[in-house]
C-alpha positions in Angstrom: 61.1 100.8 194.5 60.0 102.5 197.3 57.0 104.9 196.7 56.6 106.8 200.1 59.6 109.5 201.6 60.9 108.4 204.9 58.5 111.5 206.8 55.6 109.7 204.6 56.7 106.3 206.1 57.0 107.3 209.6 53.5 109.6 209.9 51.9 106.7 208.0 52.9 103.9 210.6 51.5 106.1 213.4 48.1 106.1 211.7 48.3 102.4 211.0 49.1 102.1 214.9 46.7 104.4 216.2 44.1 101.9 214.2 44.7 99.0 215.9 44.9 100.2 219.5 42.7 100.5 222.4 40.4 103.6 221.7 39.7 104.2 225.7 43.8 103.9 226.3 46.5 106.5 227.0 48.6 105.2 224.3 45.7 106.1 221.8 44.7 109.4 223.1 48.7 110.9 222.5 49.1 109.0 219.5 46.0 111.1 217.9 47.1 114.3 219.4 50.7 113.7 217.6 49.7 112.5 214.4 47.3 116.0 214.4 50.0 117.6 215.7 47.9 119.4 218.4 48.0 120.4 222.3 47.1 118.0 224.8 44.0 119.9 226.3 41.5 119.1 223.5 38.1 117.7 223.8 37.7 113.9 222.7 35.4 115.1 219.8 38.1 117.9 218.6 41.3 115.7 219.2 39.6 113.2 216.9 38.1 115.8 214.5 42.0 117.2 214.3 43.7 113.3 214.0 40.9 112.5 210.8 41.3 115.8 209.3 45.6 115.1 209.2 45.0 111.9 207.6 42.2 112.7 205.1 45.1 115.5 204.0 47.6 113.2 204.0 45.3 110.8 201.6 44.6 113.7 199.5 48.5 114.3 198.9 48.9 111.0 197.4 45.2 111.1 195.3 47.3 113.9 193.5 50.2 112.4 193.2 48.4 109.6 191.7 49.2 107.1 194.3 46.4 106.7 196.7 45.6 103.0 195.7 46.9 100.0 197.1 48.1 98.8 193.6 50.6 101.8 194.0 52.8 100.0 196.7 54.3 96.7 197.1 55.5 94.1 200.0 55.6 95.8 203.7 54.3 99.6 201.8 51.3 97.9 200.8 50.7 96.0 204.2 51.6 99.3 205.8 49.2 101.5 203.5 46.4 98.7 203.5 46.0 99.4 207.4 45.7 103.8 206.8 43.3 103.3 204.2 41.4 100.8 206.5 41.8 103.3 209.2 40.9 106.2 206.5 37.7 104.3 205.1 36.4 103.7 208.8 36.0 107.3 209.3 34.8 108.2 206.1 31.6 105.8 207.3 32.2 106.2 210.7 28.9 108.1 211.2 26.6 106.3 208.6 28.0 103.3 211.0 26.3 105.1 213.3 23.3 105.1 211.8 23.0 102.1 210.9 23.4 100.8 214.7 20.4 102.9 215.5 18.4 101.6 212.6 19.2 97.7 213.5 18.4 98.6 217.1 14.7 99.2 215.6 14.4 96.7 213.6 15.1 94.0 215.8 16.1 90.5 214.9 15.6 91.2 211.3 19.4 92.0 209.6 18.8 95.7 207.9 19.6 96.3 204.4 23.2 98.4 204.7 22.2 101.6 202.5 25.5 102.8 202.1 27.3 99.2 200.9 27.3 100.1 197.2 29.4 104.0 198.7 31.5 101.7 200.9 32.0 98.8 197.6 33.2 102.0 195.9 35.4 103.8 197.8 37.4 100.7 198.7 37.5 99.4 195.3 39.5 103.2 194.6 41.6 102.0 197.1 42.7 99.3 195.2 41.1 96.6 198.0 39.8 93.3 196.4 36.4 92.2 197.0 36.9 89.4 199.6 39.3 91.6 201.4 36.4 94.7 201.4 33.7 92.3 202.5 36.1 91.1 205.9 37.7 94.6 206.7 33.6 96.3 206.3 32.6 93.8 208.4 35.3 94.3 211.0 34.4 97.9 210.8 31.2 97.5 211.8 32.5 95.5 214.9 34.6 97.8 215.9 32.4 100.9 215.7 29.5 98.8 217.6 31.7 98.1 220.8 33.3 101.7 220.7 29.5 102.7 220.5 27.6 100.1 223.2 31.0 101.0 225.5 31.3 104.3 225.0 27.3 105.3 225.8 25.9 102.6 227.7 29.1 103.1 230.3 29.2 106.9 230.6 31.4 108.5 233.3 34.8 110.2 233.9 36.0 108.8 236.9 39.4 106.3 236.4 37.6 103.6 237.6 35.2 103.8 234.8 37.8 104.8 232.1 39.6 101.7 233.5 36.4 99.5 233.5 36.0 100.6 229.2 39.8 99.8 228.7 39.0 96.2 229.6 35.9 95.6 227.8 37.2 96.4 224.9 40.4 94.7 225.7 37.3 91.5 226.1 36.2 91.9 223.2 39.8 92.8 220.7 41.8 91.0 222.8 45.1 93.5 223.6 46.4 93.5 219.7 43.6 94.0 217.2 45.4 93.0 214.6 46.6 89.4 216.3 42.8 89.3 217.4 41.7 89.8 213.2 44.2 86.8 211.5 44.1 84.2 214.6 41.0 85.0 217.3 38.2 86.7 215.4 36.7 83.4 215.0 37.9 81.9 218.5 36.6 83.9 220.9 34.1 81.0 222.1 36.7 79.9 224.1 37.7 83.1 226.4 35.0 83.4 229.3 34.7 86.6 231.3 33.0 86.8 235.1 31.7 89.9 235.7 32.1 91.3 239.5 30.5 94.0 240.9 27.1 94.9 243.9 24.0 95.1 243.0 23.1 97.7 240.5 26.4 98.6 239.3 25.6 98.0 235.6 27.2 94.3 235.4 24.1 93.6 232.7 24.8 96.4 230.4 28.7 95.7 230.5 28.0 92.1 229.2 25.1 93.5 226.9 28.6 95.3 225.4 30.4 92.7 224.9 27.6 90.0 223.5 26.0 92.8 221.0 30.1 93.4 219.5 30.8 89.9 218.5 32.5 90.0 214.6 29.5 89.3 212.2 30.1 88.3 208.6 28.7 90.4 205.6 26.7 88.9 203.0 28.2 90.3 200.1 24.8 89.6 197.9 22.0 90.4 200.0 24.1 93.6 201.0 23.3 92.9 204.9 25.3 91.2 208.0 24.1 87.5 208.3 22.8 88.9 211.6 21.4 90.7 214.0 23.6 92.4 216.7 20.5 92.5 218.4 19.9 88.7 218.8 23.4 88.0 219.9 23.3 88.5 223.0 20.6 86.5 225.9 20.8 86.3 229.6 19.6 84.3 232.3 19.2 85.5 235.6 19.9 81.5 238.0 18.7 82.7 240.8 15.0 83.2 239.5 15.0 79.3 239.0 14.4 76.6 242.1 17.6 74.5 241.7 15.0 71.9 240.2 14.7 73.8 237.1 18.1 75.7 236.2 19.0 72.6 234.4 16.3 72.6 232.4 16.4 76.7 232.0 20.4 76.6 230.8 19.9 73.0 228.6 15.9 72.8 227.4 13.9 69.8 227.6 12.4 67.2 225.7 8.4 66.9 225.8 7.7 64.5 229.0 11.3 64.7 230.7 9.5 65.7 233.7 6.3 66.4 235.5 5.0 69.8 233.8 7.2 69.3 230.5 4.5 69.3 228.4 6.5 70.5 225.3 10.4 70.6 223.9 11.8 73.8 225.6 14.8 75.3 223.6 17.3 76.2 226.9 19.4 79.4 227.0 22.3 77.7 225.0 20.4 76.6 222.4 19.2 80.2 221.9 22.7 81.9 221.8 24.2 82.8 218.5 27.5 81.2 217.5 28.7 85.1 216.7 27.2 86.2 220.5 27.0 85.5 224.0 24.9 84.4 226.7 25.2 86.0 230.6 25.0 83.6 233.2 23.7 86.5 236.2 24.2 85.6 239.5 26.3 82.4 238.8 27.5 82.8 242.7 24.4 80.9 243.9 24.3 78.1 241.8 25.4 74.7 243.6 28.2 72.6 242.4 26.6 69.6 240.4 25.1 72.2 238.3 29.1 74.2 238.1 29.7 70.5 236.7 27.2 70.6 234.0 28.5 73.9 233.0 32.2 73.4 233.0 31.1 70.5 230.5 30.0 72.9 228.5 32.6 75.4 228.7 35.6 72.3 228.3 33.6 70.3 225.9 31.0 73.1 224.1 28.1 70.3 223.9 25.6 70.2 226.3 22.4 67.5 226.0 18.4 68.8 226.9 16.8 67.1 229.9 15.5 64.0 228.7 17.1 63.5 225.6 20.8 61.6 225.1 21.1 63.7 222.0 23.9 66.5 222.0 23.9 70.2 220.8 26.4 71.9 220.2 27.6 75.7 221.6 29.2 78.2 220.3 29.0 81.7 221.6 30.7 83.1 224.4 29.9 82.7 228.1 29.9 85.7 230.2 28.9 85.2 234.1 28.1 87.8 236.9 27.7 87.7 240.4 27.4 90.2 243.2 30.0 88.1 245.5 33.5 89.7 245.7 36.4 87.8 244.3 37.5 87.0 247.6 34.2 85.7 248.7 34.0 83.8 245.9 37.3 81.4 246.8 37.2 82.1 250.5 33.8 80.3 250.8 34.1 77.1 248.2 31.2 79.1 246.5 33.0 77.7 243.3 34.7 74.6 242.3 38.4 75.1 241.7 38.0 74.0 238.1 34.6 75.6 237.0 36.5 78.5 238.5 39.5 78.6 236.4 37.7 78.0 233.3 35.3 80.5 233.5 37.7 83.2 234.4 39.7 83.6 231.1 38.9 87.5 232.1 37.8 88.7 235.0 35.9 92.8 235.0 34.8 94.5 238.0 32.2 97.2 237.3 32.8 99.6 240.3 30.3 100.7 242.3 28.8 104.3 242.5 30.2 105.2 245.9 33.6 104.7 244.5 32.9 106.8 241.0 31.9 109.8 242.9 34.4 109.8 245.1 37.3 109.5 242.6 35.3 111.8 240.4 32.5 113.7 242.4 31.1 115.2 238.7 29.8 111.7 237.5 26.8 112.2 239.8 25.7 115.0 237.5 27.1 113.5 234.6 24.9 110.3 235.5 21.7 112.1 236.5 22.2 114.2 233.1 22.3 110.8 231.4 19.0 109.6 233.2 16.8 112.8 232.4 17.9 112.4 228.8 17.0 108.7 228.5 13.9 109.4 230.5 12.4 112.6 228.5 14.1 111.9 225.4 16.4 115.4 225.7 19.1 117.0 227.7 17.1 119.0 230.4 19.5 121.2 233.1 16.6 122.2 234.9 15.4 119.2 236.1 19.0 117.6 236.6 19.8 121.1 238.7 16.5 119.7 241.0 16.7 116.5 241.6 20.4 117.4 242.5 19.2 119.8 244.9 16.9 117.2 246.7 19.8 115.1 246.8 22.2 117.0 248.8 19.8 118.2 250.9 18.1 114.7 251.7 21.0 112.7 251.5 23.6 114.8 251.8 27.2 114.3 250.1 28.3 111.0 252.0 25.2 108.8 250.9 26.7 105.7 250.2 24.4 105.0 247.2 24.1 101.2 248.3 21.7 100.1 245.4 24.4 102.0 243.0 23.1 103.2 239.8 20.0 101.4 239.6 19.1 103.3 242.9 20.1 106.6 241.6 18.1 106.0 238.9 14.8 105.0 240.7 16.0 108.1 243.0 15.7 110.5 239.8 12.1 108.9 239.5 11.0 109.3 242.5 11.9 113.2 242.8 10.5 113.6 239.7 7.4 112.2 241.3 7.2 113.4 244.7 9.9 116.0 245.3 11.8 114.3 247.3 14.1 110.7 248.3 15.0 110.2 252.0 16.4 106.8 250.9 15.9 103.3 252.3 16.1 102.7 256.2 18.0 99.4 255.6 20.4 101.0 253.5 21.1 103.5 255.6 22.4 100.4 257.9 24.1 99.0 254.8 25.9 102.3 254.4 27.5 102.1 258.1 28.3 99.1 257.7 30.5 99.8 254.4 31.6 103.1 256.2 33.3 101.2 259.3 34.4 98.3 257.0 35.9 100.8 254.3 37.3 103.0 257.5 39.1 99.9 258.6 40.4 98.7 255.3 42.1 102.0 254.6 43.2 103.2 258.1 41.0 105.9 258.2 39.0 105.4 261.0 40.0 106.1 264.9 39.5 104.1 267.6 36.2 106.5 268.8 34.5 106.7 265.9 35.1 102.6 265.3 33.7 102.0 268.6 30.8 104.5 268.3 29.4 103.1 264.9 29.4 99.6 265.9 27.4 100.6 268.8 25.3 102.1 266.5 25.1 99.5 264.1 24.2 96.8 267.2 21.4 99.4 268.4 19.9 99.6 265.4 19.4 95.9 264.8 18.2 95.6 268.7 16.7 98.6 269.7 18.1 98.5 273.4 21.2 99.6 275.1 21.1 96.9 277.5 21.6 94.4 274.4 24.3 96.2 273.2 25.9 96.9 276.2 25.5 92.8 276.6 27.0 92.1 273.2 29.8 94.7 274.1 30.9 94.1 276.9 30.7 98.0 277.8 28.5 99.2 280.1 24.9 100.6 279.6 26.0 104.7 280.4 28.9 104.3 277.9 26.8 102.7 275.2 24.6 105.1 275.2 27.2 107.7 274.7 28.9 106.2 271.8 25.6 105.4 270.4 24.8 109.0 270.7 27.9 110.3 269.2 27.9 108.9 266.4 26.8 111.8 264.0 29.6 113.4 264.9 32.3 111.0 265.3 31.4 109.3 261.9 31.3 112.3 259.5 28.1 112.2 259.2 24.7 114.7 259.0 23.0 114.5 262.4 19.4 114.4 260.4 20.8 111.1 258.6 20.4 108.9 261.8 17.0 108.1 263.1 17.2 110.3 266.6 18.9 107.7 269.8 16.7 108.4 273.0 16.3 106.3 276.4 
């Protein structure tokens, strides 16, 4: 016999879908805003406070009714109500979550006793949830709340590209279906490899921080802690710190006496991963292709073998690579074997660069400098974001290309703070013509005049003479010079940007 009405039914299975999708989608957003039955100009914060508030009533409806348990409902009602109490017990700890994210953060590698397990235990025994059934669905929980939290504030910004750039790591991480991701691919996940893409400075570290700290661990029911740490689940290895000599040895370890210098066994990057983490192979765009063989052993294969030693290990986390090269580049150039390609690309991310987020959105510049100052001071201070703004535009004006992306505008942000003022770098400012006439030409924007004018710039900048660029132009030297002195004007861009042309 059926125990929920047929409005019951239908505002119930919006809850249990709103649970299992993508928090940074569309689809989630109007799903909340119906099931709270509000208008679609709220905040984040009040659309959710609104969508928690319906259900909690909802919940409270059947407590007096006397049918707020799972023992209450049978066959697809109880499947259907064991995902809204789910949903309803997340929130209910949503914020002691919270805290204790920030208190494992401190701690380190040790797991942190969970101070609120016997309050969790309790409520979901009311709901009528078994104990093997609490222990997976806490610990999922917890998973779900750590990537919404290492997405959501390590990855600020309003811009699409960067609302696209959290849909897909979280899509990395769930896969597109929670739900199929919980009964086939929690445990699986080993075997889906992401490259990361993106310049210099873009952030491509603390996307696959992200993603390696929001792994599924399990709950040890009697110690009342997660077997553990998020915090050791995730280690990186920057390849092109190590002579090609050593990389092996760096990704594998080494037996004691494999080589000249191996004094001692030396646990490699693999061997340190946890089998509930990942590792980040950075800048995997410079490493040659007998070492691409070694790894696509390990991704095909998941053993590897220390230098030295015929013994195998083997791995288990998730492999997450970077690189600075463009996709394009990547296959264009036979920087990558076809196969070590096309296993390690089970997902491929771009984190977008700086130029491109304030152009699509030109708020994230204060949003990001806001961000800065509060990590930096350890508070929200206007005043000194309203400053170092102001230096900004008047230094670098509104078309600086920010060529070292984030990381720049961050050491930017120092250096105001330090000296009052940031004139930028005198090769980026090359760099940043460059990308202009590039960009100009890839979207049409750029007339024949201007195109003409920058390259001459660009030439008499690397060779300091008209009569070389005249040479390399084929244009003669009276003509040079007057592109090359047009250019602030042609290109867009401040007069006071360019170093002054004379001769």
């Amino acid at each position: 016999m059926n125990q929920l009405s047929a409005e019951e039914k239908e505002f119930f299975t919006l809850i249990g879908q709103a649970g299992f999708i993508n928090p940074f989608s569309k689809e989630r957003e109007a799903l909340e805003l119906q099931i709270a039955g509000m208008p679609h100009n709220l905040s984040r914060k009040k659309r959710t406070d609104a969508f928690v508030s319906a259900i909690n009533d909802r919940i409270h409806a059947l407590e007096k009714a006397g049918k707020a348990t799972l023992n209450a409902f049978h066959d697809q009602e109880r499947q259907l109500m064991e995902r809204v109490f789910m949903v309803e017990l997340f929130y209910r700890f949503k914020n002691r979550f919270d805290d204790l994210i920030n208190q494992q953060i401190l701690a380190g590698s040790a797991p942190v006793k969970i101070p609120f397990f016997n309050d969790a235990l309790s409520a979901a025994t009311q709901r009528g949830f078994d104990d093997d059934t609490f222990r997976h669905h806490f610990a999922l929980g917890f998973q779900i709340r750590r990537a919404f939290y290492f997405i959501d504030r390590n990855l600020v910004g309003n811009s699409p590209c960067m609302k696209s750039l959290r849909w897909n790591l979280w899509n990395n991480v769930f896969t597109h279906n929670i739900d199929l991701y919980n009964r086939y691919l929690r445990n699986r996940m080993e075997d889906f490899s992401t490259l990361l893409l993106g310049e210099t400075g873009t952030g491509k570290g603390t996307a696959a921080q992200a993603i390696g700290r929001s792994g599924f661990i399990p709950l040890d029911r009697r110690r009342k802690i997660f077997v553990e740490s998020f915090t050791q689940s995730f280690v990186s290895l920057n390849l092109s710190q190590f002579p090609e000599t050593l990389i092996e040895s760096a990704l594998f370890g080494h037996k004691k006496g494999a080589f000249t210098g191996a004094v001692e066994d030396y646990q490699g990057i693999f061997d340190r991963c946890s089998p509930y983490g990942a590792i980040l192979l950075d800048e995997i765009g410079e490493v040659s292709h007998p070492i691409q063989i070694k790894l696509l052993q390990v991704l095909q294969d998941r053993v590897f073998s220390p230098v030295g030693s015929q013994k195998q290990s083997r791995f288990e986390g998730r492999v997450i690579a970077a690189t600075n090269r463009s996709r394009e580049d990547i296959r264009r150039k036979d920087r990558f074997r076809d196969d070590f390609y096309y296993r390690l690309c089970s997902d491929i991310i771009t984190v977008p660069p700086l130029r491109r987020r304030i152009q699509e959105d030109p708020k994230e510049l204060d949003l990001l400098l806001s961000t800065t100052i509060d990590r930096l001071i350890g508070k929200p201070s206007p005043e000194l974001v309203s400053m170092i703004r102001e230096v900004i535009d008047r230094e670098l004006g509104t078309d600086y290309a920010w060529p070292g992306n984030v990381r720049e505008l961050e050491q930017c942000a120092r250096r105001i703070l330090l000296k009052g003022l940031y004139t930028g770098e005198s090769d980026f400012k090359e760099i940043e013509l460059d990308r202009k006439l590039i960009n100009g030409i890839e979207e049409g924007s750029i007339d024949v005049a201007a195109l003409v004018s920058g390259y001459c710039y660009l030439l008499y900048q690397r060779h300091q003479t008209f009569e070389e660029v005249a040479r390399r132009t084929g244009l003669d030297r009276r003509t040079v010079k007057k592109y090359i002195q047009d250019w602030p004007q042609t290109g867009s861009g401040r007069k006071d940007q360019y170093p002054e042309v004379t001769g």
